[in-house]
C-alpha positions in Angstrom: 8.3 14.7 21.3 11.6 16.3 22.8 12.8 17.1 19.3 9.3 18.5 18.3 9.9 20.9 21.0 13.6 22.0 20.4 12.9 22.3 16.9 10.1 24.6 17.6 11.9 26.7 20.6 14.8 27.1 18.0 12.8 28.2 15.3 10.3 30.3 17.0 13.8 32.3 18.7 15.0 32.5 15.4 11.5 34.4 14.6 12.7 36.9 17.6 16.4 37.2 16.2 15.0 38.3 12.7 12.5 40.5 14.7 14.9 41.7 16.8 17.2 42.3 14.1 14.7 44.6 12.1 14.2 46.2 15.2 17.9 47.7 15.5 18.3 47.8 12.0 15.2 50.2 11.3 15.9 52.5 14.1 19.4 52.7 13.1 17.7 53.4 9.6 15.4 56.1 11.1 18.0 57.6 13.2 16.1 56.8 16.6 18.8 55.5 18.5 21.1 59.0 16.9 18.1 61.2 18.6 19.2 59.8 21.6 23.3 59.9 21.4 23.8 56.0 20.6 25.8 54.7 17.8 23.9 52.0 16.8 23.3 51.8 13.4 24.0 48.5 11.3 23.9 48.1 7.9 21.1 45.5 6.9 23.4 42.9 5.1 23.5 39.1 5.3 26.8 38.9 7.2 25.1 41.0 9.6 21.5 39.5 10.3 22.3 35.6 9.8 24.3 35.5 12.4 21.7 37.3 14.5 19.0 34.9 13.7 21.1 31.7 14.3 22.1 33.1 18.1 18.3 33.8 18.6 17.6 30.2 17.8 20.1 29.2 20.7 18.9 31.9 22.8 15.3 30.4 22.1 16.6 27.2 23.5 15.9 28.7 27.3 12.0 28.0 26.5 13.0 24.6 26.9 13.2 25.5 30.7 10.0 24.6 32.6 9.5 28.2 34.1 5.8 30.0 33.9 4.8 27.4 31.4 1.6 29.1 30.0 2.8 32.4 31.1 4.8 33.2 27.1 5.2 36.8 27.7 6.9 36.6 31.2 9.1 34.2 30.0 10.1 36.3 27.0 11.1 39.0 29.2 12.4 37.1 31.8 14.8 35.1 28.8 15.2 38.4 27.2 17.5 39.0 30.0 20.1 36.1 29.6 21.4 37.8 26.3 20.6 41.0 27.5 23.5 40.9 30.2 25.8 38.3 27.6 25.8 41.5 25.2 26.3 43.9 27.8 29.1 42.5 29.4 30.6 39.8 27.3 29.9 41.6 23.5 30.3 45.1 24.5 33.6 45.0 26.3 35.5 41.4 25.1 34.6 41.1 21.6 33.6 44.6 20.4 35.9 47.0 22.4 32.7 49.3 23.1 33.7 49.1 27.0 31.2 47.8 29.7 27.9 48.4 28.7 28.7 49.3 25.4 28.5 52.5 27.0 31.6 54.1 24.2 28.8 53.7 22.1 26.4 56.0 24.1 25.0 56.5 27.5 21.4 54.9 26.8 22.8 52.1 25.3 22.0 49.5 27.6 18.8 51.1 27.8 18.4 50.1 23.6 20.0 46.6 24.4 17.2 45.7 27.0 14.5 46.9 24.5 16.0 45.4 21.4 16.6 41.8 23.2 12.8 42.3 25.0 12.0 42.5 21.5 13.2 38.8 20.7 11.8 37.6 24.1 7.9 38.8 23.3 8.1 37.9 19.6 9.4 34.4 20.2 7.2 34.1 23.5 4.0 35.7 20.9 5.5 32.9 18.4 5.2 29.8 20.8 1.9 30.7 22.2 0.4 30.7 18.8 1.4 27.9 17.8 0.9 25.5 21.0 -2.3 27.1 20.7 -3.2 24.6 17.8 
C-alpha cells in the first residue's frame, strides 16, 4: 500500500513540475513576467524541463505527510511553500548567483516564484484528489 502511495505522490508532483514548468515557460514566451521587469524567461528545451519535473516528483513526496488529509488544495499551497523558500534562498543566491531572492533578476521575482511553485502545489493537489476519488 505504502508504495502505491509514493508512486502516486511522485507522479502526480511530477504532473505539477510539467505544469509548473509550462507555466514559467509560456509567460516567459508571452513576455508576462518582462511587463513586469523580471528576467525570467527559459527556453523550453529538454535539459531544461526534465530536471524540473523529476524535482516536482520529490517535492510531491511532502503529500506523503499526514497534514489536511482531504483538504488537497490547502495542502498544495501549504507544500507549495517548501520549494518556494528552497528556490528563493538556496537556488537564487548559492547555485544561480541571482542574489537573495533572485531579486538581480527583478524586484517581483519572488512574487513569480510563489505563483509559479503555487502552480505545482494546486495541480498536484487537483491531481491527487482526482484520482483517490476512484
Amino acid at each position: 500500500m505504502f508504495a502505491k502511495k509514493l508512486t502516486l505522490v511522485f507522479a502526480a508532483g511530477c504532473l505539477g513540475g510539467l505544469s509548473n514548468s509550462l507555466v514559467v515557460w509560456l509567460f516567459g514566451t508571452i513576455g508576462v513576467t518582462a511587463l513586469f521587469g523580471v528576467k525570467i524567461a527559459p527556453s523550453l528545451t529538454p535539459a531544461w524541463l526534465y530536471p524540473r519535473i523529476v524535482w516536482g516528483g520529490l517535492w510531491g513526496l511532502l503529500f506523503l505527510l499526514p497534514l489536511w488529509k482531504r483538504k488537497y488544495l490547502v495542502r498544495g499551497l501549504f507544500y507549495s511553500l517548501f520549494p518556494t523558500i528552497v528556490q528563493l534562498f538556496i537556488v537564487f543566491p548559492i547555485k544561480a548567483d541571482k542574489g537573495t531572492m533572485g531579486l538581480e533578476l527583478g524586484t517581483l521575482t519572488p512574487i513569480f516564484v510563489i505563483f509559479f511553485n503555487a502552480v505545482w502545489g494546486i495541480v498536484t493537489a487537483f491531481w491527487l484528489d482526482f484520482v483517490n476519488d476512484k
